[in-house]
N, C-alpha and C positions, 0 to 999 in steps of 0.2 A: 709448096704444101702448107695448108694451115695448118693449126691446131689451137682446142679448146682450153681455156686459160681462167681462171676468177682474176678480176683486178679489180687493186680498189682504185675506185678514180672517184669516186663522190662523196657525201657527206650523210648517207642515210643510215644514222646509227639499225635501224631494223635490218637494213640489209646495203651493206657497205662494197660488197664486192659485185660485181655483175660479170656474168657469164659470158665472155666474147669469143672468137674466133681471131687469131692472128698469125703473123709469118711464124714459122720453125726456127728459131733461132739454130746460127751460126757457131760451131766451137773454133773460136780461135785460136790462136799461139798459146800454147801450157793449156787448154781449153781440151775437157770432154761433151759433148753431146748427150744426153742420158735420156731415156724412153722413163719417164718416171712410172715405177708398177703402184707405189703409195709415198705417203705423204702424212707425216702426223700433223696435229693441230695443235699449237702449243698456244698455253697462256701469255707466251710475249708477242706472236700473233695478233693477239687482242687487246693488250699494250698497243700497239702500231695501229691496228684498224681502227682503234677508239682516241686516236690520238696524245696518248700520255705517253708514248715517247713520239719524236717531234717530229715530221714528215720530212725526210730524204730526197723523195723523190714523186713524182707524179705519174700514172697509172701504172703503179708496184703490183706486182706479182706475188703475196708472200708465200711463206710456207721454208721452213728449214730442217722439216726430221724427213729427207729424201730416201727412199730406197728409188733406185735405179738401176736399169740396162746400159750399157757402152754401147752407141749407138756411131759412135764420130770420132775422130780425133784420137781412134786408141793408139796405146801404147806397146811395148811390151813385159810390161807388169799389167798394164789394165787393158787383155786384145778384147773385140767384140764380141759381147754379151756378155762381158762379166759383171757381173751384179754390187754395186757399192752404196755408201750410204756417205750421206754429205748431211753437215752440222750447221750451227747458230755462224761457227768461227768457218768464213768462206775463202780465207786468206789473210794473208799480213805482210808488211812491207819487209822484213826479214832484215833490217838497215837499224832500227831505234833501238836504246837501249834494253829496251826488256827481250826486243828478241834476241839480242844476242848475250842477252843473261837467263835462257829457257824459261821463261815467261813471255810468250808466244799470248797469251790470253790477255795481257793491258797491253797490244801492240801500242802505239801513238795511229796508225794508219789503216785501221782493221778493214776489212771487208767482211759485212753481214748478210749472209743468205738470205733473202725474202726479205730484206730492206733495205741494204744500199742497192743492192743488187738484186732482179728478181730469182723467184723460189721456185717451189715446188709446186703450187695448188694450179699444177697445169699438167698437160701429155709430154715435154720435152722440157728441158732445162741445161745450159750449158754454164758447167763449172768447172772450176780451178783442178787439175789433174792431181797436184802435190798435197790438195784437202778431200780426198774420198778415202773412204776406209774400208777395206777387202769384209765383205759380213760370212761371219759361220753360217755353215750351210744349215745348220740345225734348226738355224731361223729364219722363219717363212715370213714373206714382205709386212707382211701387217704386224708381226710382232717384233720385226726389227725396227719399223716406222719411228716407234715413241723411244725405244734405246738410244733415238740418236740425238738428242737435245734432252729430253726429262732424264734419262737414264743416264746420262754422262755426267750433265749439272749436278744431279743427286750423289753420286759418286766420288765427283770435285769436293763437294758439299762435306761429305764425309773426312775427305781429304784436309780439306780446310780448318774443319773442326778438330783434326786431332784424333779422330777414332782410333782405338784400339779394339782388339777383340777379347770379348767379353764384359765392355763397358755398358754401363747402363746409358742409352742415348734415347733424347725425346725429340718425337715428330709432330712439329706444329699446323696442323692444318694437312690435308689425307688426298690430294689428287692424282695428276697423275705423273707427277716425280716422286714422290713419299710411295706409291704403291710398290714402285720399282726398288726406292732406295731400304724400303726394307728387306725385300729377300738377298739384298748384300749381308745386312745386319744380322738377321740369320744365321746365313753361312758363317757368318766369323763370330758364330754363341754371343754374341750382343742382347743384352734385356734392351726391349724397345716399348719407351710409353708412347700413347699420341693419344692427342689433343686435339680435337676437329669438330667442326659443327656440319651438323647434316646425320641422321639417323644412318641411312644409309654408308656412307663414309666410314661410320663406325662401324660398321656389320662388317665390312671388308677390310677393316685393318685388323678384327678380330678374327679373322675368316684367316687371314696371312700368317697369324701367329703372333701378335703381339701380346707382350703381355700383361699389360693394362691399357685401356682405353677410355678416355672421357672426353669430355663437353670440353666448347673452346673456356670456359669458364673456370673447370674443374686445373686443381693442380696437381700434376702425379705425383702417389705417395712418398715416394723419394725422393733424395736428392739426386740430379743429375750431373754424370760426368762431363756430356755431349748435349747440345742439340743443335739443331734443323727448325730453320722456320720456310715455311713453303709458303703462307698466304701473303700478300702482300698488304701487309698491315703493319704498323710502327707499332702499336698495342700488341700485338702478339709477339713480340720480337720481347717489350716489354716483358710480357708474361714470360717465357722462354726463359728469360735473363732471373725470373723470378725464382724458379726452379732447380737452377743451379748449386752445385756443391761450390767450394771456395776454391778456385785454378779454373773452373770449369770454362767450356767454350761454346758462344751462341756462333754459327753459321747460317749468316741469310741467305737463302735460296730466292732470291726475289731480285730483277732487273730495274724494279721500279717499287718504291714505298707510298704509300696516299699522305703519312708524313711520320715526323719519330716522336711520341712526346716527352713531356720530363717526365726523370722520374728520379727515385730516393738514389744518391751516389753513394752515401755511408753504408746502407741497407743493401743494395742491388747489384753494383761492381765493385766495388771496395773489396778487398780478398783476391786480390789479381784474377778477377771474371774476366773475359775477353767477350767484347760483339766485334765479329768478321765479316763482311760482304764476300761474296761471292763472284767474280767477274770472270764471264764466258768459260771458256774449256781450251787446255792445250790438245793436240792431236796425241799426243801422248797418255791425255787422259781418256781418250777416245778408247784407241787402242787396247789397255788395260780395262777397262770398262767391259770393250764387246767381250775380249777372252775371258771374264769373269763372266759373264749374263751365259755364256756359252758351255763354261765348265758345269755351270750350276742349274741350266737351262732354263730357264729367266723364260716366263710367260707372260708377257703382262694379260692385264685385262683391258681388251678392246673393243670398243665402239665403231664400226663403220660406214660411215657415208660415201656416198657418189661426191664425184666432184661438183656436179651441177647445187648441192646441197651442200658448199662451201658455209653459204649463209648461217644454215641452220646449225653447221657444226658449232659453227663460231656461239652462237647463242644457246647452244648449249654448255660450253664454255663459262659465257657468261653467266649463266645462271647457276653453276653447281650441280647440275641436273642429271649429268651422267658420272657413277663412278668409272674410275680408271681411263685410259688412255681412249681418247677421239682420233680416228685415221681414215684420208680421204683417200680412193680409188679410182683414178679417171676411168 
């Protein structure tokens, strides 16, 4: 049996993935089969297809925000048809020292969905049985799609930073991990500023309930406790750090920077400021994540494509062009 698959195998930044037909892949040992129903589009995605982080592999499949069917290889926590969602973190060697000090997310040996390994942006997929995570039923495939990479990073992101509830926290830049990671901020009476370019962008962090919103230029009236930087810009991270009260903590949300520049140390960090990186997700943050988006009923806002329109997600992507989350549908 075949099935229809985007891969990137060429160099055409306008349209990098082409639409093929190939075998059904096999679930192995620890291995599920999965009938993918969606598949978000995530900005590390386009990272990978544009080549700023560094090719893996040769005609890659990407795609990591999975909703899927059990299709193979089930279990008995996971028998046929149960519906699960598989992330960025596709596995880990469960031997080095972070995994056996619960940081599972700097394994030394990762496996990553949709780039060492292929993804999602296909009809079948066969993944790691011990990395799927059971989804609330409350959430219909398209809206689970982007929870499972924007929505968990965002959350980590939070985690990273320190948030508490009812702190004042800024969101750098408004796609589609910032859409999600504010209805967390919400629920836990969080003042939330953001900072993002694009008219639009703004209309729907004002639309979420934030309670100030400006230009990537403008600096929120306060000081901040928190932030989140989501663009990936060394400038904005800059600014972010700008913003800050004295303890306070920037959190990059970004797999990849275009670069960091200087900037005033007396003025900018001095005051024990903290800048944090953000690296991948534990399953644990998974976990916590879905039972939160599910207690609070977490909707994002989604974009939907066919799969055959892999291309066009991606470039929308690229360009800013659609608020909130991008999810394809074979």
């Amino acid at each position: 049996m075949s099935l229809k698959s985007a891969v990137l195998s060429g160099n055409n930044r306008d349209r990098p993935l082409s639409i093929q037909e190939a075998a059904k892949p096999a679930a192995e040992a620890g291995q599920l089969l999965l009938r993918v129903r969606a598949c978000g589009v995530c900005r590390t995605d386009l990272h990978i297809v544009d080549g700023e982080l560094a090719p893996l592999r040769s005609n890659l499949i990407p795609g990591h925000q999975i909703v899927g069917e059990v299709v193979e290889g089930s279990t008995s926590e996971h028998p046929p048809g149960t519906r699960v969602g598989v992330s960025w973190i596709g596995g880990t060697d469960g031997q080095c020292w972070y995994c056996r000090h619960q940081q599972e997310n700097l394994c030394d040996s990762p496996t990553f969905t949709g780039y060492t390994v292929n993804g999602g942006y296909a009809e079948f997929v066969a993944v790691r049985s011990d990395f799927v995570f059971p989804l609330p039923d409350s959430l219909d495939d398209t809206s689970a799609a982007p929870l499972l990479c924007a929505g968990i990073i965002g959350f980590r992101s939070l985690r990273v930073a320190g948030v508490q509830p009812g702190e004042r926290v800024g969101l750098f830049g408004f796609g589609a991990s910032a859409h999600l990671t504010i209805d967390v901020l919400r629920a836990w009476h969080c003042e939330v500023y953001v900072s993002t370019r694009g008219t639009s962008h703004r209309k729907l962090a004002e639309s979420l309930g934030a309670t100030w919103v400006g230009t990537e230029n403008e600096r929120p009236p306060v000081e901040l406790d928190r932030a989140v930087t989501f663009a990936p810009s060394g400038d904005v991270v800059v600014s972010a750090l700008s913003s800050l009260r004295k303890g306070g903590i920037v959190a990059i949300n970004a797999i990849h920077l275009d670069r960091m520049p200087e900037f005033d140390y007396d003025r900018l960090l001095w005051g024990e400021r903290q800048i944090r990186s953000v690296a991948n997700m534990t399953r644990q943050d998974a976990r916590d994540f879905l039972n939160i988006a599910a207690e609070i009923r977490m909707r994002p806002k989604v974009t939907i494509f066919s799969l055959d329109q892999a291309n066009e997600a991606l470039a929308a992507i690229r360009s800013d062009s659609i608020d909130g989350a991008v999810v394809l549908v074979p």
